[in-house]
DRENBA-693828 format. One line per field, with one value per residue (C-alpha): residue number from 1; residue in three letters; x, y, z. Coordinates in Angstrom, 1 decimal. Layout:
// residues N
n: c(NUM	...)
res: c(ala	...)
xx: c(X	...)
yy: c(Y	...)
zz: c(Z	...)
// end
This chain:
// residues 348
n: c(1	2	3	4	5	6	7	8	9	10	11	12	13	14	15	16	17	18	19	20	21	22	23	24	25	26	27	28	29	30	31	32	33	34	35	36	37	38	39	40	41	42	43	44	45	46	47	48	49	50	51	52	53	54	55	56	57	58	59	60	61	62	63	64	65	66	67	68	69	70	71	72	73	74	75	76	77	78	79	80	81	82	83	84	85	86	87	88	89	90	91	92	93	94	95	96	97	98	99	100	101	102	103	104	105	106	107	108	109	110	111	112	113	114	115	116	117	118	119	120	121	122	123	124	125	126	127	128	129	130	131	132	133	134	135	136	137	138	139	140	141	142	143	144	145	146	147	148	149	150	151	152	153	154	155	156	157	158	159	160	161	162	163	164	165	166	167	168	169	170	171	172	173	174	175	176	177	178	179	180	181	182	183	184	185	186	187	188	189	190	191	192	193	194	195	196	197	198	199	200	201	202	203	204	205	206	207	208	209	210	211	212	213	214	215	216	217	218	219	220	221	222	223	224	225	226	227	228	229	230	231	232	233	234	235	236	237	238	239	240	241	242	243	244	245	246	247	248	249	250	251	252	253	254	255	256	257	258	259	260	261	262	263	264	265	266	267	268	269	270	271	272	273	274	275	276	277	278	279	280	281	282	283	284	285	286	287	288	289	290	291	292	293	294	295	296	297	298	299	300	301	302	303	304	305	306	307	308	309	310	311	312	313	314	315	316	317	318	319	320	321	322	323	324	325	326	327	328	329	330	331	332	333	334	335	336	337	338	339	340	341	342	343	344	345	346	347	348)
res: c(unk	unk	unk	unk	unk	unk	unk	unk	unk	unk	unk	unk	unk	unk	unk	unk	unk	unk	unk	unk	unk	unk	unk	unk	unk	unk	unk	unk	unk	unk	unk	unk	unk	unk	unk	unk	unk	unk	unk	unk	unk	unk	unk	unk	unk	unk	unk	unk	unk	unk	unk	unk	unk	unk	unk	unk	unk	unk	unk	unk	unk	unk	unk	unk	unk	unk	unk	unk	unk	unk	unk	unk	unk	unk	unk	unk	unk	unk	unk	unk	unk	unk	unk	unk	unk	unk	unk	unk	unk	unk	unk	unk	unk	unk	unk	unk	unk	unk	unk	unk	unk	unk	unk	unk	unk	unk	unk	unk	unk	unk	unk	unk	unk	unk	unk	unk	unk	unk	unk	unk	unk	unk	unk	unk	unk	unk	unk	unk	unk	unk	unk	unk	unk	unk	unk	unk	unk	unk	unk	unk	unk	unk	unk	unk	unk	unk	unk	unk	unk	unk	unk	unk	unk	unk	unk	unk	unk	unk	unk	unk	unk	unk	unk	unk	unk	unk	unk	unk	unk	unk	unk	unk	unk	unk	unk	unk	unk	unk	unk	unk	unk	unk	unk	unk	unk	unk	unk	unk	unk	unk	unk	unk	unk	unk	unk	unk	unk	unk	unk	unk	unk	unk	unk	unk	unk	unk	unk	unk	unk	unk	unk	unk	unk	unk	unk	unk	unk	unk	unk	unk	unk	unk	unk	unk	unk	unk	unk	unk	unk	unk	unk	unk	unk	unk	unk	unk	unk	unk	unk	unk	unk	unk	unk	unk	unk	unk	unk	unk	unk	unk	unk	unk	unk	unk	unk	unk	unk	unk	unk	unk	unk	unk	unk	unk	unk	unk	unk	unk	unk	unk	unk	unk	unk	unk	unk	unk	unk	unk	unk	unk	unk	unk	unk	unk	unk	unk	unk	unk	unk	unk	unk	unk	unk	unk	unk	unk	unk	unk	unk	unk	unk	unk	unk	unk	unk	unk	unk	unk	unk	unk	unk	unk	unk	unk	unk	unk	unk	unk	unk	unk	unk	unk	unk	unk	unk	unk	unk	unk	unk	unk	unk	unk	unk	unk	unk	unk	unk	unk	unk	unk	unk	unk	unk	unk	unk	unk	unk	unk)
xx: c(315.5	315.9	312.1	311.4	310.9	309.8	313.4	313.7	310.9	311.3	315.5	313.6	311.5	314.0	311.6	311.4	310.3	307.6	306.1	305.8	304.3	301.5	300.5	300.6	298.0	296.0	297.0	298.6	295.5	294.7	298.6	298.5	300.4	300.4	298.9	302.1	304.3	301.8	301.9	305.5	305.3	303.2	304.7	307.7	305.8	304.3	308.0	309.4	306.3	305.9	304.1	303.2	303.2	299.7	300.8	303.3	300.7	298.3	300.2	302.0	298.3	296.4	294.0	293.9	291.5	289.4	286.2	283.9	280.3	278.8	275.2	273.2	273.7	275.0	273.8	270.5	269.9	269.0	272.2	274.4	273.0	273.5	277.1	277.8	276.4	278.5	281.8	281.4	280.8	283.8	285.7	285.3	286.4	289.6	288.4	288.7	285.8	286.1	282.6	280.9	278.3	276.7	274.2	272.1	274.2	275.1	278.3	279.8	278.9	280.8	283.7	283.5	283.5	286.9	288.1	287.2	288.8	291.8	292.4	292.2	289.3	288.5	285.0	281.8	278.5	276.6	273.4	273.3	271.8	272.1	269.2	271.3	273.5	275.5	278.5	277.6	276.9	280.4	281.9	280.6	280.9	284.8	284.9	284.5	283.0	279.8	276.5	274.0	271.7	268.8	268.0	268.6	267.8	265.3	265.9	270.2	271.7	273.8	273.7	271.2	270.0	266.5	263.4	260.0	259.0	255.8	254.2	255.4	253.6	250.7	250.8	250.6	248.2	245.9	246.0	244.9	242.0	241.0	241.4	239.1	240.8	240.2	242.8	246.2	249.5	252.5	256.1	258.4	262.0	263.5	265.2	261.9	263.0	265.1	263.6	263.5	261.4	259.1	258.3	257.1	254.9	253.4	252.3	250.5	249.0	247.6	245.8	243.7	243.9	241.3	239.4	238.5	240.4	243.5	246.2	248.6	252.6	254.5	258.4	260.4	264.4	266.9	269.0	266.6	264.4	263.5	262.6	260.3	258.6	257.8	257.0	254.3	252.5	252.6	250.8	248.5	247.2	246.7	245.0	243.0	244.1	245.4	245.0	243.6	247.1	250.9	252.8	256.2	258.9	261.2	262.7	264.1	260.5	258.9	261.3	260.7	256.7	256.9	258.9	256.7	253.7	254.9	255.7	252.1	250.5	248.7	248.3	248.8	246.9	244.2	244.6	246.4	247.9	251.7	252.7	256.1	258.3	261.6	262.0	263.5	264.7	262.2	258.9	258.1	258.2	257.6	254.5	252.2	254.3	254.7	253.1	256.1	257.3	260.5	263.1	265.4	268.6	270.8	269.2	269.7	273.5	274.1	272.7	274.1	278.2	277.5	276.9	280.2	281.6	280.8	281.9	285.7	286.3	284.8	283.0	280.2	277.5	276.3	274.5	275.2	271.5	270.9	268.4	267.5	264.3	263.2	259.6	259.0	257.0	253.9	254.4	250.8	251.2	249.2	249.9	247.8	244.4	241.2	240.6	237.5	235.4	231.7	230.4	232.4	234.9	236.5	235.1	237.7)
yy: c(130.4	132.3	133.0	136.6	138.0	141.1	142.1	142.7	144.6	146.8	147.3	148.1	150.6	152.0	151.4	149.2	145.4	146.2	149.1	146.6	144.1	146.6	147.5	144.0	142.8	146.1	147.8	150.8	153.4	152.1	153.0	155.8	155.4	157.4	156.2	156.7	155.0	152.0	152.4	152.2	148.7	147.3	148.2	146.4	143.2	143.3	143.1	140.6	138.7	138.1	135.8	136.0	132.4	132.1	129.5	131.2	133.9	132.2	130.8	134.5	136.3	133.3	133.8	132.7	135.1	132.1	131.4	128.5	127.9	124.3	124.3	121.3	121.5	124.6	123.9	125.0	128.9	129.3	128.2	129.8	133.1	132.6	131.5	134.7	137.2	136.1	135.6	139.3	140.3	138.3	139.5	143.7	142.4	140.6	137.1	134.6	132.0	127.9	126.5	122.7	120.7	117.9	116.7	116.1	114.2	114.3	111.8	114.3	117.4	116.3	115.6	118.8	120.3	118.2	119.7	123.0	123.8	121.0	123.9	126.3	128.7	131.6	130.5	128.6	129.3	126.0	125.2	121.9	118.3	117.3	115.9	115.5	118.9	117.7	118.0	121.6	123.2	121.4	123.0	126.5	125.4	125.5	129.4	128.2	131.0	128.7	130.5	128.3	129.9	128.7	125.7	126.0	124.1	125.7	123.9	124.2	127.7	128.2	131.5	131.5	133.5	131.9	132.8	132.7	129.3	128.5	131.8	131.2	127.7	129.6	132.0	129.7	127.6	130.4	131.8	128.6	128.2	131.4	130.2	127.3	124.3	121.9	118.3	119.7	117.6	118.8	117.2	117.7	116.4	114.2	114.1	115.6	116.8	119.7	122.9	124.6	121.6	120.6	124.3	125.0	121.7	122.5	126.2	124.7	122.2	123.6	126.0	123.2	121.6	124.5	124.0	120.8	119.7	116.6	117.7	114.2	115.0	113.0	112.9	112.9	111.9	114.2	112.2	111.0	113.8	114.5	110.5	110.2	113.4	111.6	109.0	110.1	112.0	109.2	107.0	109.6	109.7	106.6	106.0	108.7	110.4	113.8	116.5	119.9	122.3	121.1	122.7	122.5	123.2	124.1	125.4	121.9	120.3	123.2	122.6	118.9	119.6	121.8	118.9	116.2	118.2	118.8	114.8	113.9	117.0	118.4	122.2	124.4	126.0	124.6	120.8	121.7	124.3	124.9	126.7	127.0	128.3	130.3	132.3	131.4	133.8	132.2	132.2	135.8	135.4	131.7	130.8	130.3	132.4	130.9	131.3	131.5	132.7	135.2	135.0	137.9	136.8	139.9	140.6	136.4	137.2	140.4	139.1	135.7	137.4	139.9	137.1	135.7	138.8	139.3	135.7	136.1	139.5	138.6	141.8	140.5	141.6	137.8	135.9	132.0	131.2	134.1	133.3	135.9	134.9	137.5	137.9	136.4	137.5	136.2	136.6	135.5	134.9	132.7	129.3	129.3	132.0	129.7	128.9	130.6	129.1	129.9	127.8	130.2	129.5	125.8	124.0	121.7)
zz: c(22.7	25.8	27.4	27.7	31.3	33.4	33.5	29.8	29.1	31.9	30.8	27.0	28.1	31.4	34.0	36.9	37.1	39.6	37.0	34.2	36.4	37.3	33.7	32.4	35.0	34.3	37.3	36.2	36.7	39.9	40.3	38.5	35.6	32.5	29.4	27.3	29.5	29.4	26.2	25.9	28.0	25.6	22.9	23.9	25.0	21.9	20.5	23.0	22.2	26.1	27.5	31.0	32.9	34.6	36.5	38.3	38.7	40.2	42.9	43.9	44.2	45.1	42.2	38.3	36.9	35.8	36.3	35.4	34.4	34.3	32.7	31.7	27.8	26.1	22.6	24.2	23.4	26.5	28.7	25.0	25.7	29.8	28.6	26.3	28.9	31.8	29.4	28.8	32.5	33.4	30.5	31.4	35.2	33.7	33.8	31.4	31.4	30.5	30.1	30.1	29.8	32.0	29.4	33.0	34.6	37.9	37.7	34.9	36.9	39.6	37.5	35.9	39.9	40.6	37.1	37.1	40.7	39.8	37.2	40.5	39.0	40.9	41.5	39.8	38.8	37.9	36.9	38.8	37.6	41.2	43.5	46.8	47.3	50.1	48.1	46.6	50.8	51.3	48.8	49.9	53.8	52.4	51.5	47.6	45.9	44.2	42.7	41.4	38.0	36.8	39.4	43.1	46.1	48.1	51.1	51.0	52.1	48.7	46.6	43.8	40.6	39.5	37.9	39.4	37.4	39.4	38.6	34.6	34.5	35.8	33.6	30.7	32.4	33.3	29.7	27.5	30.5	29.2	25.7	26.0	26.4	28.7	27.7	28.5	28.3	30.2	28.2	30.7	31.3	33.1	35.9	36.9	40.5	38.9	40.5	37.0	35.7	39.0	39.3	35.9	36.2	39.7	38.6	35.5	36.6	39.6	37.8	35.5	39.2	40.5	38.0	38.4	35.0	35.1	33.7	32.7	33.0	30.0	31.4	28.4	28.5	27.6	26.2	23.3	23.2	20.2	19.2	22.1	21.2	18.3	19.6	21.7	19.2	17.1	20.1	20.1	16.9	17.0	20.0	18.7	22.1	21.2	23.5	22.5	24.3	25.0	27.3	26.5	29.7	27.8	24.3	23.0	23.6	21.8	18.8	19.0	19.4	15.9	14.3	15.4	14.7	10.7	10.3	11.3	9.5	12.9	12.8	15.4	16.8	14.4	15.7	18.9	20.8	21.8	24.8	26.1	29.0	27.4	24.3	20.5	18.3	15.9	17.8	17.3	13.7	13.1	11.2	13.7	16.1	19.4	22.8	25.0	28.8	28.2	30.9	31.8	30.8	31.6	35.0	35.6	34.4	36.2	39.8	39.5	38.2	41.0	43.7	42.6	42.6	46.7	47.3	45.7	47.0	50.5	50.7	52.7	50.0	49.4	52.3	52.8	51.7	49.7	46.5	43.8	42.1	39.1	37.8	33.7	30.7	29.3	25.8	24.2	20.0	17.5	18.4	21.4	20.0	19.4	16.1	14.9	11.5	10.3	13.4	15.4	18.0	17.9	21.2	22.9)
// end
């Protein structure tokens, strides 16, 4: 079967090659072209059933009006509602968007670099696993559009969309201080140095810090999560160890907190309290609802696709080293509110 081309749909509809090529790439009002002649072009590649070769495309204008996001795992809420928020920003700007996950590994995160630009996308945004950059300020050093979301590298001049964790780990911290307790445990992730994950950790437990209280950091692996959660409650109780507040640093802990807590019958806040940085649909309604730090997703999104945006079209808007850090939420609910009895309030 012969493949349909420019040529025939512009001989359908009577109008030149050039004209049909400007309303299939969604050109034709910057060009000035009527609506019912595009309408007439579409009509007939509808018919044709033509299908425009991307390949080619790509290689006459330089660009493949893809673009790729690599995130740490996108089963997570968090990194699934990053994922759907940036598809639709890249979508209204004609971009298509392939997405992957690195399950926190740096050897697959490279390989999903080599990939993703083998595949010659228009430009990255990455949520990186990495501990040594060198290979991400190379890649920008090259002219590769590269925005980093979520985690950055403070130290390493590449564009970056984060959050102010620090101050969120504070603001837990400071908030369960003001709640009474006094025998926090951090469960934090590992690899530990990611900015996200050291930066939530320093805010908290410097607060307990200036007041004189230790604070222990359990690192838990990512890979077998919700096991060592478990586990570590389950050492706890019996050591007859537990501490009086978790700090979760992130939603999958939280989830795996709740879980372990219902296997060994603790109650929060009762027995313990739960804090954690990031939002689930579930923890405003969740019985106890749960103490949480809300991120701004959209305006994470928005400044992160925008910062891409400068780098592909070489407008000069986005500075080599530029970093875009937004404020968070303190969203206090009952998981972390004393408990109170007829002795009055629970003492720690």
């Amino acid at each position: 079967m012969k493949k349909v081309t420019l040529n025939d749909i512009a001989k359908k509809v009577g109008v030149s090659k050039t004209l049909v090529s400007l309303v299939v790439n969604g050109k034709a009002r910057g060009y000035g072209i009527s609506g019912q002649t595009c309408d007439k072009v579409m009509a007939a590649v509808r018919a044709y059933g033509y299908n425009p070769n991307q390949t080619a495309r790509s290689l006459r204008t330089g660009m493949s009006n893809t673009l790729g996001l690599i995130v740490s795992d996108i089963s997570n809420n968090f990194y699934a509602s990053l994922a759907r928020q940036l598809e639709d920003l890249a979508w209204e700007l004609g971009y298509n968007m392939i997405i992957g996950s690195t399950d926190e590994s740096v050897g697959k995160e490279l390989k999903l670099l080599e990939i993703f630009r083998n595949r010659q996308v228009d430009g990255i945004i990455l949520s990186s696993s990495q501990q040594n950059p060198t290979e991400l300020e190379n890649l920008v050093k090259s002219g590769f559009p590269l925005v980093l979301i979520d985690r950055y590298f403070p130290t390493v001049p590449i564009p970056s969309a984060v959050v102010n964790n620090k101050v969120g780990g504070e603001l837990l911290a400071q908030h369960l201080l003001n709640q009474g307790f006094r025998n926090p445990v951090v469960l934090s992730l590992t690899p530990s140095y990611i900015s996200s994950v050291a930066e939530r950790v320093e805010g908290f437990v410097s607060v307990f810090e200036n007041a004189a209280i230790h604070t222990e950091v359990h690192n838990i692996p990512f890979l077998c999560l919700v096991d060592m959660v478990e586990d570590f409650f389950t050492t706890r109780l019996h050591d007859k160890n537990m501490p009086d507040a978790v700090f979760a640093v992130n939603n999958n802990l939280a989830t795996a907190t709740l879980r372990a807590c219902h296997v060994h019958n603790i109650v929060i806040p009762k027995d313990i309290a739960l804090v954690c940085f990031d939002e689930l649909p579930y923890f405003d309604f969740s019985k106890p609802s749960i103490t949480s730090i809300r991120q701004p997703v959209a305006e994470l999104c928005s400044v992160a696709f925008s910062l891409l945006q400068g780098q592909i079209t070489n407008n000069g808007e986005t500075k080599p080293g530029h970093v875009e850090m937004m404020p968070v939420e303190l969203l206090v609910r009952e998981s972390s509110t004393q408990i109170s009895d007829n002795n009055g309030w629970r003492s720690p």
